[in-house]
C-alpha positions as CSV (number, residue, x, y, z in Angstrom):
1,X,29.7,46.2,91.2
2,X,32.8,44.2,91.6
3,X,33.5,42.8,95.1
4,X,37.3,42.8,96.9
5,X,38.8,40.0,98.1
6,X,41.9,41.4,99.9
7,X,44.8,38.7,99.2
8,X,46.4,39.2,102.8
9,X,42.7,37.8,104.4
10,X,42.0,33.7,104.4
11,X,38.4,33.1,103.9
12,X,35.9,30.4,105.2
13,X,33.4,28.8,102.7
14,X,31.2,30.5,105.4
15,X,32.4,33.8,104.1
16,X,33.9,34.9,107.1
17,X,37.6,36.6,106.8
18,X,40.6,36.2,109.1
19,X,43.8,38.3,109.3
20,X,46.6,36.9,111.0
21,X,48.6,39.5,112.8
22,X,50.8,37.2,114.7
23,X,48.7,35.6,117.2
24,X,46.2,38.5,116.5
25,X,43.4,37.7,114.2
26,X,40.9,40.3,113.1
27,X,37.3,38.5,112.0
28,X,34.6,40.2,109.6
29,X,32.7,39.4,106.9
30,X,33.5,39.0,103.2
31,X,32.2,42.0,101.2
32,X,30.4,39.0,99.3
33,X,28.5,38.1,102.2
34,X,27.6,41.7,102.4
35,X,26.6,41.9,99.2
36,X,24.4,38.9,100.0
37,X,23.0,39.7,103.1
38,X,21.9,43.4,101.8
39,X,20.9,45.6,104.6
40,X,22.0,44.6,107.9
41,X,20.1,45.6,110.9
42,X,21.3,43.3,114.0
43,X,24.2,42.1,115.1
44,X,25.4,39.9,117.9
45,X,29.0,38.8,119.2
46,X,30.7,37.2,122.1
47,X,32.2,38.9,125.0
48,X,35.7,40.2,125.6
49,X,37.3,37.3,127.5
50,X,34.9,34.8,125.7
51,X,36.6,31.7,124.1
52,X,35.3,31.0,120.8
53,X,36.5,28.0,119.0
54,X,36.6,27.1,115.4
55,X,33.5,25.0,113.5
56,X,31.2,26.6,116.5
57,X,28.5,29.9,115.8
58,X,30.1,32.9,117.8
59,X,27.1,35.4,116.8
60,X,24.2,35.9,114.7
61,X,24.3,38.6,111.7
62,X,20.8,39.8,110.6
63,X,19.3,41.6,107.3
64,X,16.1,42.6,106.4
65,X,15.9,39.1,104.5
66,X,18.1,36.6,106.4
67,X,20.0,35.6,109.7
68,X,22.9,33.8,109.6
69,X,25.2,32.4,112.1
70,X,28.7,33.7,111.9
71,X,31.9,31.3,112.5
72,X,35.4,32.2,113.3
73,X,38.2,30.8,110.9
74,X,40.5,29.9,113.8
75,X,40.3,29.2,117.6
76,X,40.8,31.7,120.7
77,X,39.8,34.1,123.0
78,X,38.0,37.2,122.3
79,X,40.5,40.3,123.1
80,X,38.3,42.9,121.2
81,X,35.0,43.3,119.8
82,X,34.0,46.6,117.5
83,X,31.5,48.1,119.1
84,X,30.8,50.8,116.7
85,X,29.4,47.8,114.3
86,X,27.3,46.6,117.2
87,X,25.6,49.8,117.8
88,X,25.2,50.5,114.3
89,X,25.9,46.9,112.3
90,X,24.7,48.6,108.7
91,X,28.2,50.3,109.2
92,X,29.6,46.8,108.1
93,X,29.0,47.5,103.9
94,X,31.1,50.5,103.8
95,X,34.2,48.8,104.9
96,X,33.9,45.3,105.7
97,X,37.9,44.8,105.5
98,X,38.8,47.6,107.1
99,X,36.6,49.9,110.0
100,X,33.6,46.8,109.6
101,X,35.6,44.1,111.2
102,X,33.9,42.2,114.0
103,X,36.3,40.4,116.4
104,X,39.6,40.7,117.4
105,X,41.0,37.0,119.0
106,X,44.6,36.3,120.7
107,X,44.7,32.5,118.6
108,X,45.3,29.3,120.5
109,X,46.6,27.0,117.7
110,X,46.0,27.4,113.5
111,X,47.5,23.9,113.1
112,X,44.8,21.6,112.7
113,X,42.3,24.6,111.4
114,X,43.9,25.6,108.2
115,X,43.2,23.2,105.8
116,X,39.3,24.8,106.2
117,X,40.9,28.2,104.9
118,X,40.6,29.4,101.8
119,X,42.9,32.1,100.0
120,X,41.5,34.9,98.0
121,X,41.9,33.3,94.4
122,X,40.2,30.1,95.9
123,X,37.6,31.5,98.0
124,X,36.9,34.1,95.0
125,X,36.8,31.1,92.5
126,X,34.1,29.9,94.7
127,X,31.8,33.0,95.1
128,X,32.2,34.1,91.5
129,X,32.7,30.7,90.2
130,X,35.1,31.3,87.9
């Protein structure tokens, strides 16, 4: 199966995504760390209001095999969180880039946070190493 990388996301080594809508940014999960994870049965995230800051856990993901902590790519406060994914977080591997997003953040500042952000060709070079 081949995996997406969507070239309008930026990517953490972390495989969390980011799109920048403005000062919106949607946060998920690559469909890599899907892939990885296999099936997911729990999911936690922060509250609407919450101020989550880049470099620092937000949430927890669980599979079957594994939890891992999930990061966000830049800094802000949490406007939006899907819900639908929290009360059934399997949901995530149909559409990770699209209905399986996670947060929804209004960002503070992406200045000093960038240079951690991959684009799709790099972040794909790294998961595929190619």
């Amino acid at each position: 199966m081949e995996l997406e990388y969507p070239d309008d996301l930026k990517y953490l080594e972390s495989h969390e995504y980011v799109r920048l809508e403005g000062e919106i940014a949607t946060i998920g999960i690559s469909a890599f760390a899907v892939d990885q994870l296999g099936d997911i049965v729990h999911l936690e995230l922060p509250e609407i209001g919450d101020l989550i800051t880049f470099g620092t856990s937000f949430g927890t993901i669980e599979s079957v095999k594994v939890s891992e902590e999930l990061y966000p790519p830049v800094s802000g406060t949490v406007i939006e969180r899907n819900e639908a994914m929290l009360e059934a977080p399997e949901m995530i591997a149909i559409a990770p880039y699209e209905e399986g997003w996670l947060l929804k953040i209004r960002v503070n500042s992406l200045d000093e946070e960038q240079s951690d952000i991959l684009t799709a060709n790099e972040y794909r070079s790294q998961v595929e190493g190619v």
